[in-house]
Backbone as JSON Lines, residues from 0, in Angstrom:
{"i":0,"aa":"X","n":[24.39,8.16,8.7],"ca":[23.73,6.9,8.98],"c":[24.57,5.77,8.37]}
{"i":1,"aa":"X","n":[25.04,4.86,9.35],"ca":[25.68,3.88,8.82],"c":[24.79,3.13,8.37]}
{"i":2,"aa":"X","n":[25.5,1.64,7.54],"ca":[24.69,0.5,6.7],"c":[23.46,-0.06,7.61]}
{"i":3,"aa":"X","n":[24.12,-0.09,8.49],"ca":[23.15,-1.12,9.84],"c":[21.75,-0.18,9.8]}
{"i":4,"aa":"X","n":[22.06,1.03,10.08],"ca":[20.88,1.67,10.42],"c":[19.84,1.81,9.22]}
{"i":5,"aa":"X","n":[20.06,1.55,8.4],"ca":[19.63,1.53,7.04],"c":[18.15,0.43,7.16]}
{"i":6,"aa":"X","n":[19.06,-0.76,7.84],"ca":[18.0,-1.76,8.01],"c":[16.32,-1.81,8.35]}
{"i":7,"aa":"X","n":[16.45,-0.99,9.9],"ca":[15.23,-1.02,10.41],"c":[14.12,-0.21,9.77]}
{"i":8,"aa":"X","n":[14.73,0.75,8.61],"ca":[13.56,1.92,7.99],"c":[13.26,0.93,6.69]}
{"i":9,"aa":"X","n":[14.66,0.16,6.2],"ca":[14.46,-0.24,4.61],"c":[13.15,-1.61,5.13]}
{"i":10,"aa":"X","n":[13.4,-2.23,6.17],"ca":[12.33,-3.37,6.6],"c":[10.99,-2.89,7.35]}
{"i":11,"aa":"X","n":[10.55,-1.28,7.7],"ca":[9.47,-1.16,7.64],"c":[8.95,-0.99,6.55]}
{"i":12,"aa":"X","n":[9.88,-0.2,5.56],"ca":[9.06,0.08,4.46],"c":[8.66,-0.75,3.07]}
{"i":13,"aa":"X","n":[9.35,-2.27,3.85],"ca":[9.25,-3.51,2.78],"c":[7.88,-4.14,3.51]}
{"i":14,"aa":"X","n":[7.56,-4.12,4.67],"ca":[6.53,-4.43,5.36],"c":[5.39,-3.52,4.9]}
{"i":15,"aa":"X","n":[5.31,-2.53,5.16],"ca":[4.69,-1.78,4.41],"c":[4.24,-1.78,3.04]}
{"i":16,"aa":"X","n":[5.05,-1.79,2.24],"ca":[4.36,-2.1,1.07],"c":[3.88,-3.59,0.53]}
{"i":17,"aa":"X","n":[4.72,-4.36,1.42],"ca":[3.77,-5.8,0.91],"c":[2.35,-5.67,1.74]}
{"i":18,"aa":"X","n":[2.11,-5.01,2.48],"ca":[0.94,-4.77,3.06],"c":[-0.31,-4.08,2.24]}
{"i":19,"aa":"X","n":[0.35,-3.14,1.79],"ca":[-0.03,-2.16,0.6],"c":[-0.37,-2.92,-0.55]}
{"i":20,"aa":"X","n":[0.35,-3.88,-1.21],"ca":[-0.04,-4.76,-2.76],"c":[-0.97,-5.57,-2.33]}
{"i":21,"aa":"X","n":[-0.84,-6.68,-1.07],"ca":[-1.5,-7.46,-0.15],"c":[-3.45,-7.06,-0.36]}
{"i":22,"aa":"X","n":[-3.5,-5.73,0.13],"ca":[-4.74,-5.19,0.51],"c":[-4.98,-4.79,-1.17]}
{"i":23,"aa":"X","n":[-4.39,-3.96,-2.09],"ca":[-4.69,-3.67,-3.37],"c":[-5.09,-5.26,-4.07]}
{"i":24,"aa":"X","n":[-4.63,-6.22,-3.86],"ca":[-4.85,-7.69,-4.71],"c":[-6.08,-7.9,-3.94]}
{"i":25,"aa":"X","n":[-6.25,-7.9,-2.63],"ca":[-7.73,-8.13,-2.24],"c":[-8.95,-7.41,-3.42]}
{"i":26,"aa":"X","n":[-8.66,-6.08,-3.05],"ca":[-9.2,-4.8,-3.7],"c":[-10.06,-5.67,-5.15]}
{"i":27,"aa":"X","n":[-8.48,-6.22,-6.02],"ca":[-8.8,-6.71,-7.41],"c":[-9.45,-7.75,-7.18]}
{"i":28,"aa":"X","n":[-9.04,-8.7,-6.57],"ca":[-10.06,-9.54,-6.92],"c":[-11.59,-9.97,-6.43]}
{"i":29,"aa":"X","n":[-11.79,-8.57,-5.26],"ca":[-13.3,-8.68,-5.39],"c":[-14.0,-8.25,-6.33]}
{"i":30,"aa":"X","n":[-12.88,-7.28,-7.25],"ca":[-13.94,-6.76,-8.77],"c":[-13.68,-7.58,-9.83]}
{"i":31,"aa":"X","n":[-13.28,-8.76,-10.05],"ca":[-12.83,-9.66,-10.65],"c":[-11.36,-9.22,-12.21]}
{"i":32,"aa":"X","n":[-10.87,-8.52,-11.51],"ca":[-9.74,-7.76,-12.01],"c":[-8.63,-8.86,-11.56]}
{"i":33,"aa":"X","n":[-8.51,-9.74,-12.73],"ca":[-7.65,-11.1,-12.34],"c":[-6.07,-10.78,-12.6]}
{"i":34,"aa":"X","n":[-5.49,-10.01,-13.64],"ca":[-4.52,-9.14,-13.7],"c":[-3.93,-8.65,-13.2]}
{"i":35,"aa":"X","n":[-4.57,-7.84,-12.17],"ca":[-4.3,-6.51,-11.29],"c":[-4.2,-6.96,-9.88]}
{"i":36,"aa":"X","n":[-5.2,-8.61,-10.09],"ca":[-4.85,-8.94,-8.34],"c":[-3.59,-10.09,-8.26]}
{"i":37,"aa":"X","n":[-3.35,-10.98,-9.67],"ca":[-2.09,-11.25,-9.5],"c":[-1.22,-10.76,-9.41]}
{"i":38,"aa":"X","n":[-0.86,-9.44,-9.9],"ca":[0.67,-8.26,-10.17],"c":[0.23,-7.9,-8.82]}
{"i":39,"aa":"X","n":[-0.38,-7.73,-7.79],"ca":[-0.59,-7.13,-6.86],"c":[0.4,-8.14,-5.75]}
{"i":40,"aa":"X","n":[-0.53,-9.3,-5.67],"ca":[0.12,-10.74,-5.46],"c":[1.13,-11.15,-5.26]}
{"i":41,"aa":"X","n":[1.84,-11.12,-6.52],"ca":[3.05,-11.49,-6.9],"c":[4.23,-10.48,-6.22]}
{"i":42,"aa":"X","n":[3.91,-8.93,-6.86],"ca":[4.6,-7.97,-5.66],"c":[4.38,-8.15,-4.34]}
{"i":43,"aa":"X","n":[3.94,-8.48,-3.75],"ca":[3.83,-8.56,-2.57],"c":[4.62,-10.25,-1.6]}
{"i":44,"aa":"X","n":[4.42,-11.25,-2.66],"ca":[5.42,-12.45,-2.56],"c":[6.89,-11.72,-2.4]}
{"i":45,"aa":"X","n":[6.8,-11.29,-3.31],"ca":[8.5,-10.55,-3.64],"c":[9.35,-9.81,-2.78]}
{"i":46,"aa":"X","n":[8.03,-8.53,-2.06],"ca":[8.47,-7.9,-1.31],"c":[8.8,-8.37,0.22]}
{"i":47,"aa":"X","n":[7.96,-9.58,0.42],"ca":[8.04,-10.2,1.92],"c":[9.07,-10.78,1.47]}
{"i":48,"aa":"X","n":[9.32,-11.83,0.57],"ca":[10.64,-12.44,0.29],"c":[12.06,-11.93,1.03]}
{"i":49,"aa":"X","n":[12.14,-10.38,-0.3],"ca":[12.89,-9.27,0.19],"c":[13.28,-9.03,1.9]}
{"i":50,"aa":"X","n":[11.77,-8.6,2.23],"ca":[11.91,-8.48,3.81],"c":[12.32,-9.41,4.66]}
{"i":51,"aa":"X","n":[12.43,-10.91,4.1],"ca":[12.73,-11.93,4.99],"c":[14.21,-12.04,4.57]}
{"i":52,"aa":"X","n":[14.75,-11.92,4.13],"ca":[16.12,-11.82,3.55],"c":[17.19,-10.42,4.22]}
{"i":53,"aa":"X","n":[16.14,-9.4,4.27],"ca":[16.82,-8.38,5.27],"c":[16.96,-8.27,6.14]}
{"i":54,"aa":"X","n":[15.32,-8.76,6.93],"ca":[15.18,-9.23,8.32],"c":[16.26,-9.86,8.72]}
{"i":55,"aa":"X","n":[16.37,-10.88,8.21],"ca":[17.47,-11.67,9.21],"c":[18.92,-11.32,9.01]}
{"i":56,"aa":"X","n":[19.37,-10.98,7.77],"ca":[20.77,-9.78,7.61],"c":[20.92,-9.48,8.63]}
{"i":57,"aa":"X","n":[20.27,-8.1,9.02],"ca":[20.03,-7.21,9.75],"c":[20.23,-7.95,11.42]}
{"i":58,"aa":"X","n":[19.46,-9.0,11.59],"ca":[19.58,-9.55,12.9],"c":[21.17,-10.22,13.14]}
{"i":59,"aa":"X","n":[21.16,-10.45,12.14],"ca":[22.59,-11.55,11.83],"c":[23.97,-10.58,11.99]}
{"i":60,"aa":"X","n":[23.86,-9.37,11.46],"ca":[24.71,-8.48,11.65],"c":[25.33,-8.11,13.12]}
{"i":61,"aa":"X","n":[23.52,-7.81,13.52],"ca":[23.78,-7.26,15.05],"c":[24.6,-8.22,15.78]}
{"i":62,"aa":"X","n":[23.61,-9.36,15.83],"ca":[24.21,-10.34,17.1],"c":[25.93,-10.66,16.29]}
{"i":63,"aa":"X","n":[25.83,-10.64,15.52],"ca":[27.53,-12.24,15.13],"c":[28.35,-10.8,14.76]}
{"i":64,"aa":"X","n":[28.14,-9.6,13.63],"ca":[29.13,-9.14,13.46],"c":[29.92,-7.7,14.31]}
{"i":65,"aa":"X","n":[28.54,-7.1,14.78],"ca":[28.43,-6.01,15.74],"c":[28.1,-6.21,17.55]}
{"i":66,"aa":"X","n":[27.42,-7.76,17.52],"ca":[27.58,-8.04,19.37],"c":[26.78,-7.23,19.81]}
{"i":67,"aa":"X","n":[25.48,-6.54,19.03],"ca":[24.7,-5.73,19.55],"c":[23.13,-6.25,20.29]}
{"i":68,"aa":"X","n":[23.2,-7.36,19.78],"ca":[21.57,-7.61,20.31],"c":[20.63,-7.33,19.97]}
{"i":69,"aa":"X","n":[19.04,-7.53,19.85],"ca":[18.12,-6.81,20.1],"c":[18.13,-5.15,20.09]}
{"i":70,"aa":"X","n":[17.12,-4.24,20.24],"ca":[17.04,-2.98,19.92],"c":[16.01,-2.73,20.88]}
{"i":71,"aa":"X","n":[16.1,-2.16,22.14],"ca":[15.61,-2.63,23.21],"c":[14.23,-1.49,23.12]}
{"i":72,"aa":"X","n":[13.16,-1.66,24.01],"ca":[11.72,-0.57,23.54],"c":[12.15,0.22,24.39]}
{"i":73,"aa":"X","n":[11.55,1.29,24.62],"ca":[11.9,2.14,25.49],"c":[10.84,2.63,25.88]}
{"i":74,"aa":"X","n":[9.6,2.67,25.29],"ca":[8.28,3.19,25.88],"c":[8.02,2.68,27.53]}
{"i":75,"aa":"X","n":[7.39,3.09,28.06],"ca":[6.54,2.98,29.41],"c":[5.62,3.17,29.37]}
{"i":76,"aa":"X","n":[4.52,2.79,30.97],"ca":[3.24,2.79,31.24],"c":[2.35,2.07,30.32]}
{"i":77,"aa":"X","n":[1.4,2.24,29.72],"ca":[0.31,1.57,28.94],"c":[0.92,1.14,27.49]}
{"i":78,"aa":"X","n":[2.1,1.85,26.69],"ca":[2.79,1.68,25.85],"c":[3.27,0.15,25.57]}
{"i":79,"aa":"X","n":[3.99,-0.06,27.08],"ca":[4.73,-1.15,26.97],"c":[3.85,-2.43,26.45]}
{"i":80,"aa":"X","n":[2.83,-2.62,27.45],"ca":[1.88,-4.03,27.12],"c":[1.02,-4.15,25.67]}
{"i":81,"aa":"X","n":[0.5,-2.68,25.25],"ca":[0.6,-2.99,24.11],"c":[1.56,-3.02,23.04]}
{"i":82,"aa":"X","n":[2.28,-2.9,23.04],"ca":[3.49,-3.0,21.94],"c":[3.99,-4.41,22.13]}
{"i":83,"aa":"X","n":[4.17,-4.96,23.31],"ca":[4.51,-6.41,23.06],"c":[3.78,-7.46,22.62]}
{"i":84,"aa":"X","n":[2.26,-6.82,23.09],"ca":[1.26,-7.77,22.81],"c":[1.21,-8.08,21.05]}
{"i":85,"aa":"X","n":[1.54,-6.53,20.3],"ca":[1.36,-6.47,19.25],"c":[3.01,-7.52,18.47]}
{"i":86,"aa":"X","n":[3.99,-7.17,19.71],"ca":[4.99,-7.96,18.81],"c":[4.36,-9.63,19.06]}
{"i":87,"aa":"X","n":[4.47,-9.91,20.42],"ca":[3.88,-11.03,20.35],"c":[2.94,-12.48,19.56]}
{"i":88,"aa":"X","n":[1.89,-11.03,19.37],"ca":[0.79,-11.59,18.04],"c":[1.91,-12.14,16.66]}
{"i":89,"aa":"X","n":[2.27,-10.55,16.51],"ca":[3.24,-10.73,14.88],"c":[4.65,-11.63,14.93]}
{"i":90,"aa":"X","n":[4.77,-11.78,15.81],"ca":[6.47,-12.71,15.79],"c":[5.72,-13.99,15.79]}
{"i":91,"aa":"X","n":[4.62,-14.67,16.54],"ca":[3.99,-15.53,16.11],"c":[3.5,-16.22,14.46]}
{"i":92,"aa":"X","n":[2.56,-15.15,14.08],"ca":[1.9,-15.52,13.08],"c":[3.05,-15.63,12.13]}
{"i":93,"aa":"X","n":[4.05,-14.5,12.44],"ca":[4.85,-14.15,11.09],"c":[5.99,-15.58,10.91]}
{"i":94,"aa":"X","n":[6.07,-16.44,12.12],"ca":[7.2,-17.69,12.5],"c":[6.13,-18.71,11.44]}
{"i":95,"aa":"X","n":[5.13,-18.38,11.63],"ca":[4.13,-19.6,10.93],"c":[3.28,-19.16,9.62]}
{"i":96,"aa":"X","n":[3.07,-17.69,8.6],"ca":[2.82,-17.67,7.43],"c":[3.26,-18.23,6.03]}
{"i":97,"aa":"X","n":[4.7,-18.47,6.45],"ca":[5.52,-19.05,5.41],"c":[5.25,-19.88,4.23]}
{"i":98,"aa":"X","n":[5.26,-20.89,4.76],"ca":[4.75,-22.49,4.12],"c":[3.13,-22.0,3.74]}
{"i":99,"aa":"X","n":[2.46,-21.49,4.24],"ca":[1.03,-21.35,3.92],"c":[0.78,-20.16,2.46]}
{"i":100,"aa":"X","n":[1.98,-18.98,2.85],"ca":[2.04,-18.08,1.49],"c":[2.14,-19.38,0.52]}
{"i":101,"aa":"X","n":[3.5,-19.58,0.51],"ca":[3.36,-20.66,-0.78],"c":[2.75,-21.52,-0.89]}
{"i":102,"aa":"X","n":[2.19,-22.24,-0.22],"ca":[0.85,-23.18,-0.74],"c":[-0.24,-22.63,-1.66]}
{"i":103,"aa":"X","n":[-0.67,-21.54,-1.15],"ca":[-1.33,-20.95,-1.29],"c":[-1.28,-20.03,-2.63]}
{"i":104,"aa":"X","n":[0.29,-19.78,-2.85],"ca":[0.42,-19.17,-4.33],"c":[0.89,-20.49,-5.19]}
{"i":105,"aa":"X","n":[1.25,-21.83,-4.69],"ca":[1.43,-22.42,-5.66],"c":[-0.07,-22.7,-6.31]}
{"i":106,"aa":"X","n":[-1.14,-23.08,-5.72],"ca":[-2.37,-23.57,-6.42],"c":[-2.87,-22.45,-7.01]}
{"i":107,"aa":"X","n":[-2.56,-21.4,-7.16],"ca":[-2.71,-20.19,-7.89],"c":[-2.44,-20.72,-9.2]}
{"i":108,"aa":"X","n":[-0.15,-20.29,-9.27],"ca":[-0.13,-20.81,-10.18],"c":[-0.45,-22.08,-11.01]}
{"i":109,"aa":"X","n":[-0.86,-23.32,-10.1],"ca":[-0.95,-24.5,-11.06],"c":[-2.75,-24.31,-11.96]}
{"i":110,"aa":"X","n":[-3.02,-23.13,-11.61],"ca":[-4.76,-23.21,-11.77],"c":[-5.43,-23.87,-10.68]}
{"i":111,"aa":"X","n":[-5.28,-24.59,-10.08],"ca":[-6.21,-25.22,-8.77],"c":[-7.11,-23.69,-7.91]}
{"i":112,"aa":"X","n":[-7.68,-22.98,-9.01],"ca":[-7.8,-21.98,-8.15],"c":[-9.42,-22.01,-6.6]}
{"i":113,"aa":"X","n":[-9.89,-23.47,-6.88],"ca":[-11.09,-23.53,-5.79],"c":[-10.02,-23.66,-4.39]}
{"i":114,"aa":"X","n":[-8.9,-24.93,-4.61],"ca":[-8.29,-24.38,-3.58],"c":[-7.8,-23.66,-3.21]}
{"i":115,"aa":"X","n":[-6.77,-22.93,-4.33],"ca":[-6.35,-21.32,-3.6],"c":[-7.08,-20.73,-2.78]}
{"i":116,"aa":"X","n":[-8.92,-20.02,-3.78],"ca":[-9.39,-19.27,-2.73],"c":[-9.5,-19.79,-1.12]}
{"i":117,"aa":"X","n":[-9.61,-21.4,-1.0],"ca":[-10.12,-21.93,0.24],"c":[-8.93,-21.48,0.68]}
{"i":118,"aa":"X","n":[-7.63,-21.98,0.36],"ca":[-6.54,-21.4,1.76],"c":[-6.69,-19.73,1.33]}
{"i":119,"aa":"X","n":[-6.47,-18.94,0.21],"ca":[-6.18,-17.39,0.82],"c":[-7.87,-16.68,1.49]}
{"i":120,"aa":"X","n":[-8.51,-17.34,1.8],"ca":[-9.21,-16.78,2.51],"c":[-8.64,-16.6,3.95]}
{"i":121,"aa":"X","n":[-8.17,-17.89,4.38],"ca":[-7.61,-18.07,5.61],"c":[-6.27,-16.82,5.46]}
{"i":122,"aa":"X","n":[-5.32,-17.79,4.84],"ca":[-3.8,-17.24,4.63],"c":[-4.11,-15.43,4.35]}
{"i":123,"aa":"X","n":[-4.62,-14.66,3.46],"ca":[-4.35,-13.47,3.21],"c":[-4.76,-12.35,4.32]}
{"i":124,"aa":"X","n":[-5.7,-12.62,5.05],"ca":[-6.22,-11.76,6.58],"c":[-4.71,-11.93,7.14]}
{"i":125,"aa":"X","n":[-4.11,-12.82,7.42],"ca":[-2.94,-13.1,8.81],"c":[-2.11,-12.65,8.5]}
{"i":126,"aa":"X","n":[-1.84,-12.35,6.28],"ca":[-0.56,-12.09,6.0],"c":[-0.63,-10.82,6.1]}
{"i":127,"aa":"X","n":[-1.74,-10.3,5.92],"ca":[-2.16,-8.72,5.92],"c":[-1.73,-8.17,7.61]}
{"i":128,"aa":"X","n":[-2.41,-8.81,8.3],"ca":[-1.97,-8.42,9.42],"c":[-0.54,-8.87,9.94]}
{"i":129,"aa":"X","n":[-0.04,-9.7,9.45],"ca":[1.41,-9.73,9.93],"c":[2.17,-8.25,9.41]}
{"i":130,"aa":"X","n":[1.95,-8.27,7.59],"ca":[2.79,-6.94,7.47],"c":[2.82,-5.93,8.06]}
{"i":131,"aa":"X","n":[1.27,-5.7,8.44],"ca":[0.91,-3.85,9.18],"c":[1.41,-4.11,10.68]}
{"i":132,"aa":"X","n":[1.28,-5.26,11.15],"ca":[1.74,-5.45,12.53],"c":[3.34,-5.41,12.58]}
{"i":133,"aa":"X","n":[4.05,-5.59,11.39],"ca":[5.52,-5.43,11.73],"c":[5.79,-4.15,10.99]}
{"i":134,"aa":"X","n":[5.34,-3.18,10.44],"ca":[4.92,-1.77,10.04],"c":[4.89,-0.82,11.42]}
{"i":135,"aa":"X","n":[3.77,-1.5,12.3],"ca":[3.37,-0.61,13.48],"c":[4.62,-0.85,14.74]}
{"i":136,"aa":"X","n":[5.42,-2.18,14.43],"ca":[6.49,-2.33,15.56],"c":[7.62,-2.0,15.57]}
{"i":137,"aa":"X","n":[7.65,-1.8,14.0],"ca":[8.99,-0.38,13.6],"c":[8.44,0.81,13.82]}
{"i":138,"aa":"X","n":[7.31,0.74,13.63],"ca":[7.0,2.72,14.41],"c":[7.21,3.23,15.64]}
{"i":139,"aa":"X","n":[6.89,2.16,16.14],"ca":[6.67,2.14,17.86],"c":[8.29,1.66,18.28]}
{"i":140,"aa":"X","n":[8.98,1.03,17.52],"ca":[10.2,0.55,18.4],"c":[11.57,2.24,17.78]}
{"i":141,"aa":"X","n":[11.08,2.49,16.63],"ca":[12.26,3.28,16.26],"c":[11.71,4.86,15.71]}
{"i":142,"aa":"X","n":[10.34,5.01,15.7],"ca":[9.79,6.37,15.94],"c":[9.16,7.45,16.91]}
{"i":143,"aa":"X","n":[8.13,6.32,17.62],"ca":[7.48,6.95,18.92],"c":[8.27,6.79,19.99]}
{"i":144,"aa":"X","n":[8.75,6.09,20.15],"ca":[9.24,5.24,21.37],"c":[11.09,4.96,20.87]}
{"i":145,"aa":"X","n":[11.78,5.92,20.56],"ca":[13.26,5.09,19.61],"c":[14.47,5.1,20.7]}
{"i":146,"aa":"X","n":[15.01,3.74,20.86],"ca":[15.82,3.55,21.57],"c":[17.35,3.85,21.08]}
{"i":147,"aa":"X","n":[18.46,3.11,21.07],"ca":[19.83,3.0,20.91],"c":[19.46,3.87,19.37]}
């Protein structure tokens, strides 16, 4: 396995686990485990960070240094419409969580925490589902369904 290929497993499994700390920080702070849901939190800032930093490596590689493109689906019949629908959803939300993570962890850290909860009520459902949704589109693009 060359470097390249490295990419698409090391960025499900960064998706994945910010998904994983994501849902564990929920976990904490409905039991008011304020500790356990920031370290949860905070890993999970880190790990999307990470993933956004590979993500685009990885894209950047293909197209400018390898001329490869995209990683095309290969599923058929009922497969296809949902899998795009699902990229669809997630290439969306995931173009627009950004700015809202950090808003949202800055009033954390400054203490402003009435507003925090008001945005991560909103913000933490979409971020949750962005991760598992780009989790399920590496499964489907390079396990069930694996092309090139």
């Amino acid at each position: 396995m060359d470097a390249l290929q490295i990419f698409p497993h090391l960025n499900g499994f960064l998706n994945l686990t910010s998904g994983l700390f994501l849902a564990s920080g929920f976990f904490f702070i409905l039991r008011k485990k304020i500790r356990a849901h920031r370290f949860c939190m905070l890993a999970a800032t880190i790990i999307s960070s990470i993933f956004v930093v590979s993500y685009l490596t990885h894209h950047a590689l293909l197209t400018y240094a390898y001329g490869l493109g995209p990683t095309r689906f290969t599923g058929e019949g009922l497969a296809r419409p949902i899998y795009f629908t699902i990229l669809l959803s997630h290439t969306i939300l995931a173009a627009g969580i950004g700015p809202f993570v950090i808003i949202t962890l800055y009033h954390a850290l400054k203490g402003n925490f009435a507003k925090h909860r008001k945005i991560a009520r909103l913000v933490m459902p979409i971020w949750l589902y962005v991760s598992m949704t780009g989790f399920t589109v590496y499964m489907m693009l390079y396990h069930f369904y694996p092309g090139r």
